[in-house]
ZAMARGU-4260 file (C-alpha; in steps of 0.2 Angstrom, whole numbers, plus 5000, padded with zeros to 4 digits):
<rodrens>
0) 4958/5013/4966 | 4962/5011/4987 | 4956/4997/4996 | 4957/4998/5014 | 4953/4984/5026
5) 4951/4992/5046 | 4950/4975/5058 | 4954/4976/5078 | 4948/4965/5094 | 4928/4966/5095
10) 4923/4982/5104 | 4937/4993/5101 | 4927/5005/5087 | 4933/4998/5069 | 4915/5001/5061
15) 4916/5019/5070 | 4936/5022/5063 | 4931/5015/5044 | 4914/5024/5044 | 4925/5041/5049
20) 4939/5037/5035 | 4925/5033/5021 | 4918/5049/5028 | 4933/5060/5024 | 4938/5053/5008
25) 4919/5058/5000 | 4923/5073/5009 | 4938/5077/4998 | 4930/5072/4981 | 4936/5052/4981
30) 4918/5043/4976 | 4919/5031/4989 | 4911/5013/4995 | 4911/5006/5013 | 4903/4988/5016
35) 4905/4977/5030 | 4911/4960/5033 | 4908/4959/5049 | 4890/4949/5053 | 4885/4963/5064
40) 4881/4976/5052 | 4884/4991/5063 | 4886/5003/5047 | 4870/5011/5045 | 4869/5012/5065
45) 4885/5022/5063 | 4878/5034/5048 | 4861/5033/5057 | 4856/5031/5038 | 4843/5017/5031
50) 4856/5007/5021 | 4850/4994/5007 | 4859/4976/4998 | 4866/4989/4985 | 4876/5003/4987
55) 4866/5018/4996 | 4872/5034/4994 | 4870/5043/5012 | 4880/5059/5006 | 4888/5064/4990
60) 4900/5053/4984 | 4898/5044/4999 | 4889/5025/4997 | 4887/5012/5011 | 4881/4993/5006
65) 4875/4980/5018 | 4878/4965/5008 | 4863/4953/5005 | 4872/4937/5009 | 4855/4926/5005
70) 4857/4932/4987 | 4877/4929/4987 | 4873/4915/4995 | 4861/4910/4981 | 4872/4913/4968
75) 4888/4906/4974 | 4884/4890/4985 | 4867/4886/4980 | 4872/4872/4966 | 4884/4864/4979
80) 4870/4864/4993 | 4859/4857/4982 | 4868/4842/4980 | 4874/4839/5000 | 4857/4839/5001
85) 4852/4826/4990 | 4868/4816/4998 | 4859/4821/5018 | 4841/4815/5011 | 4848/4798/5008
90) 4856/4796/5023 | 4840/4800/5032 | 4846/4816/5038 | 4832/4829/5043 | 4828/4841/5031
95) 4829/4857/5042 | 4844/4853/5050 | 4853/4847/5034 | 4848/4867/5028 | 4859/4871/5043
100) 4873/4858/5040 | 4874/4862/5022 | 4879/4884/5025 | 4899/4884/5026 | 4905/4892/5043
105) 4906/4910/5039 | 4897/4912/5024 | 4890/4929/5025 | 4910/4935/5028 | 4916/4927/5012
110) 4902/4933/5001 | 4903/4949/5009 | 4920/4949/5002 | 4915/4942/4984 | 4904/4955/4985
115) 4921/4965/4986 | 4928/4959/4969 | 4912/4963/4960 | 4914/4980/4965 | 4931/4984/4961
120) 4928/4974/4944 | 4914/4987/4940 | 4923/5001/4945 | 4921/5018/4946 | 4927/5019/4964
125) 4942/5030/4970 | 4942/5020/4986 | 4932/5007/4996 | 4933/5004/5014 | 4929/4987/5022
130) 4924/4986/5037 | 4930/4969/5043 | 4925/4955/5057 | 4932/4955/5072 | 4953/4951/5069
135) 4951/4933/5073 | 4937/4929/5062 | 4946/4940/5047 | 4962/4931/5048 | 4953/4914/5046
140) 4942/4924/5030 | 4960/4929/5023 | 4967/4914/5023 | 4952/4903/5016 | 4958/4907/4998
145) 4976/4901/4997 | 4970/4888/5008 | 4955/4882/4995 | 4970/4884/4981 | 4978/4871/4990
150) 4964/4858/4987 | 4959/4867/4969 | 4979/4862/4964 | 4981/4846/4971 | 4964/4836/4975
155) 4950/4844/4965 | 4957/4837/4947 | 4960/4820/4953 | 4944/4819/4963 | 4933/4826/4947
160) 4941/4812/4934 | 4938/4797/4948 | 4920/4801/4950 | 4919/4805/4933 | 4929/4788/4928
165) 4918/4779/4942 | 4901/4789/4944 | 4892/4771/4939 | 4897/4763/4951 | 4901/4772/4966
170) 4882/4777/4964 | 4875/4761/4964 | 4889/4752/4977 | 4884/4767/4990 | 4867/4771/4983
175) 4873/4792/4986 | 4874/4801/4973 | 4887/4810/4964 | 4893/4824/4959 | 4889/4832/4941
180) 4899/4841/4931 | 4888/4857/4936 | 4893/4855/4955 | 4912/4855/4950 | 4911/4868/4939
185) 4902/4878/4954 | 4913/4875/4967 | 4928/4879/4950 | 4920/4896/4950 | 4920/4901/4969
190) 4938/4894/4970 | 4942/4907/4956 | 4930/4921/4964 | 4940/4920/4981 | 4957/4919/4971
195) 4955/4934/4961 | 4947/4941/4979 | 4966/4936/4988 | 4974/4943/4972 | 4964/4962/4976
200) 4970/4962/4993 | 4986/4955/4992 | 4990/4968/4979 | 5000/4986/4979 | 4983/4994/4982
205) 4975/4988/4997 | 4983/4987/5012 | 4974/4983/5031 | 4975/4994/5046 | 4974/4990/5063
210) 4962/4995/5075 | 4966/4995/5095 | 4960/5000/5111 | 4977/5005/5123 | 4975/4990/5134
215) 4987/4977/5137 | 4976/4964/5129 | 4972/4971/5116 | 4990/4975/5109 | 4994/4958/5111
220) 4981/4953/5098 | 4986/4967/5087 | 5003/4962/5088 | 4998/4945/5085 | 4988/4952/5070
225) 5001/4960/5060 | 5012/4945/5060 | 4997/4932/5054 | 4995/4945/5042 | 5009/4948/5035
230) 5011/4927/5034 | 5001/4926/5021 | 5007/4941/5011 | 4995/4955/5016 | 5001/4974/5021
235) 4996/4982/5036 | 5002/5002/5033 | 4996/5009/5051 | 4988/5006/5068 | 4974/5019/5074
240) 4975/5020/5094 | 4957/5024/5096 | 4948/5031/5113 | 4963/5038/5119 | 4959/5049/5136
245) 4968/5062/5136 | 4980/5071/5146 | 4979/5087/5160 | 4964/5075/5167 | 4953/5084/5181
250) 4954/5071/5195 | 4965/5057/5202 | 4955/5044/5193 | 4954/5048/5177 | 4971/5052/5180
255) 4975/5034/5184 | 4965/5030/5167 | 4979/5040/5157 | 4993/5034/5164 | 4988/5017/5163
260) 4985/5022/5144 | 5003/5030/5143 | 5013/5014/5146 | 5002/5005/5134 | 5004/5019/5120
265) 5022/5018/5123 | 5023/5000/5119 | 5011/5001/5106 | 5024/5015/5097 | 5039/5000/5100
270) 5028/4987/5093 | 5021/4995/5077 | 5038/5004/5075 | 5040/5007/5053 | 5020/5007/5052
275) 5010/5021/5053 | 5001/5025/5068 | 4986/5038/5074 | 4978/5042/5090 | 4958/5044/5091
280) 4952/5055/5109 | 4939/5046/5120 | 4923/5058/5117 | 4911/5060/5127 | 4897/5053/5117
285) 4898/5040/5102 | 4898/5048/5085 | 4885/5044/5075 | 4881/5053/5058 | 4890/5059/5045
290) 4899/5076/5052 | 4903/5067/5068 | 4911/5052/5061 | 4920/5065/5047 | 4926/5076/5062
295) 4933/5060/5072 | 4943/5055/5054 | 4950/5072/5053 | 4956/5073/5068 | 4962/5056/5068
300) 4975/5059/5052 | 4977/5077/5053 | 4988/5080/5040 | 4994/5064/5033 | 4987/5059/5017
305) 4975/5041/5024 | 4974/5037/5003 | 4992/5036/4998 | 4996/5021/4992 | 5009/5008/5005
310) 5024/5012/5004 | 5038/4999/5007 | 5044/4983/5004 | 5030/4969/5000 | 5028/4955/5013
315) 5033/4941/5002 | 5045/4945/4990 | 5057/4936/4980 | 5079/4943/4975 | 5091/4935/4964
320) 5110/4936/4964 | 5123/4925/4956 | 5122/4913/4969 | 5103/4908/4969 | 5089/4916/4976
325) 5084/4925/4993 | 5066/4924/4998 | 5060/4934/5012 | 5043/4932/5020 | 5038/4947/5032
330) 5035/4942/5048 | 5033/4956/5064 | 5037/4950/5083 | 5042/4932/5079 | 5058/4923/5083
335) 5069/4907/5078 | 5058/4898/5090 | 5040/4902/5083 | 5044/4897/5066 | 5041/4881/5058
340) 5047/4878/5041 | 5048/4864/5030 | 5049/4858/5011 | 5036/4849/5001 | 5043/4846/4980
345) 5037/4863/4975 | 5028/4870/4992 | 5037/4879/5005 | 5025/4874/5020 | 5027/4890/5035
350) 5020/4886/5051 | 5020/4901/5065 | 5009/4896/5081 | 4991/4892/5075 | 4994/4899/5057
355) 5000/4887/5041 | 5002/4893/5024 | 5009/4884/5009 | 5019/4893/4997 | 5017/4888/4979
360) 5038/4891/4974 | 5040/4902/4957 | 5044/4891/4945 | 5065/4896/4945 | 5064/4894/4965
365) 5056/4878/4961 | 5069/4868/4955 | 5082/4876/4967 | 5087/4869/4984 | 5084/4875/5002
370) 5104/4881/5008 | 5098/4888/5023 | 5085/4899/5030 | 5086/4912/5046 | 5072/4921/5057
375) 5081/4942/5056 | 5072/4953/5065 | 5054/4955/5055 | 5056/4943/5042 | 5058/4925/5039
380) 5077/4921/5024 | 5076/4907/5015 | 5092/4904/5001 | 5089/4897/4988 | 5103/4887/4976
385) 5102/4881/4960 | 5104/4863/4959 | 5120/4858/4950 | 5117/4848/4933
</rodrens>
């Protein structure tokens, strides 16, 4: 099975690009899914097709699902809010707006994307497209589940026995009341849901690809992307170019439109250098339906193969030689200067501008001491020695 994620700056034609590449790979007998996580739902506008909360097939071997986040919703957070909302009634809060306080930010993204891991689990798909949020909401959706892990490891267990140990009297000093064993086990289950979830996407088969516009602002955010990304151990294998105009241009301002474009799409090929990259022409109306969006995909890839698997190293990868161990963390576009790095007992904490993840240290790795570590260009070295007994 192929997972691909497609995520670019609002506005740049994402849904348009992952309709087109769901599109083609029905089209060459691949029994394919595309769903959305972005709040927008702009599939079924793109297929011009009536899509329902289960997958809909619009042509053969072609489904489309717009996921029914009140049901996910239902079934995934609805024993947790029912507790907050016994916790806002005592403290007098109004019951509409303790509804509203009570529905995590971003709720319909993340049960899109346990939505996700029940379809691959069912199987019976060749490949799924996901048409994802805008790049900065995604990046935040990525890395809620290694950043939940972190509280799972090192909070939950000790916060479960205390209010176990103390339930008593905790509810009748503060007269709140606590958490049941159903409530842990509920948010137990989601933490797992969105684990298994990162383990899907972070794996050989799945990989992301960037969509951009050639504008200067836009790169910047791509660029931006791929590193974040590639922080917390997902692959991007290529960057579509999309609404390109193109060249021999009629008069003096579109002209000016595709030189502007050139200088862009020249940096574009320096930035993205080792990925693999496309170019999408600027129509002259907005494909919408099935043949439109499978003719801009065809175009778009030509002949490369859009379903092979990534080729190339993994982002986080661990080597061993007789001296200790190397572990190298991919990260595009940064320098010395923009990486944080720091040791926790078994959690190597990396910090790159707004971005923090917490690596949980293999076992071997674990009881080894940080020699040295170095910012090469695309990637982040840290040696590894073992600790003299």
């Amino acid at each position: 099975m192929r997972i691909l994620l497609f995520t670019g700056k609002g506005g740049v034609g994402k849904s348009t690009v992952a309709a087109g590449t769901a599109a083609l790979a029905a089209s060459r007998g691949k029994r394919t899914l595309v769903l959305s996580t972005d709040a927008a739902h702009s599939l079924a506008d793109a297929f011009g097709a009536e899509v329902g909360s289960e997958p809909t097939e619009v042509a053969p071997l072609l489904f489309v699902q717009q996921v029914d986040a009140q049901r996910r919703f239902e079934q995934s957070w609805a024993e947790i809010q029912r507790y907050l909302l016994s916790v806002l009634d005592v403290a007098g809060v109004d019951p509409v707006a303790a509804e509203e306080l009570t529905v995590i930010p971003g709720a319909e993204e993340v049960l899109a994307l346990l939505e996700l891991r029940v379809q691959v689990l069912e199987g019976g798909w060749d490949v799924i497209v996901v048409d994802c949020a805008p790049t900065a909401e995604t990046l935040r959706l990525l890395a809620l589940p290694e950043a939940l892990g972190w509280y799972m490891q090192r909070v939950f267990p000790f916060e479960r026995r205390v209010v176990k140990a103390l339930k008593p009297v905790l509810a009748k000093a503060s007269g709140v009341p606590m958490p049941t064993d159903s409530v842990f086990d509920a948010v137990e289950r989601l933490h797992g849901d969105l684990d298994e979830v990162r383990r899907l996407l972070a794996g050989p088969q799945a990989s992301v690809r960037l969509v951009l516009t050639p504008e200067k602002v836009v790169l910047a955010e791509a660029r931006r992307s791929w590193t974040t990304l590639s922080l917390f151990g997902y692959r991007v294998d290529g960057v579509v170019a999309n609404r390109v105009f193109p060249s021999g241009a009629a008069d003096a301002w579109r002209q000016g439109w595709v030189d502007a474009q050139r200088s862009v799409l020249d940096e574009v090929e320096e930035s993205f250098a080792g990925l693999r990259q496309w170019r999408s022409l600027y129509r002259a109306s907005e494909p919408v339906g099935l043949d439109a969006l499978r003719t801009v995909a065809a175009e778009l890839y030509r002949d490369d193969d859009p379903f092979a698997l990534p080729e190339g190293a993994e982002p986080f990868r661990v080597t061993r030689d007789a001296h200790g161990a190397l572990l190298e963390l991919a990260l595009p576009h940064v320098t010395k200067a923009d990486v944080d790095l720091a040791r926790h007992g078994d959690e190597l904490v990396v910090t790159v501008a707004s971005y923090r993840r917490l690596l949980s240290l293999p076992p071997g790795l674990a009881r080894h001491r940080v020699a040295g570590a170095r910012v090469v260009p695309g990637a982040l070295q840290v040696r590894f020695e073992e600790v003299a007994q």
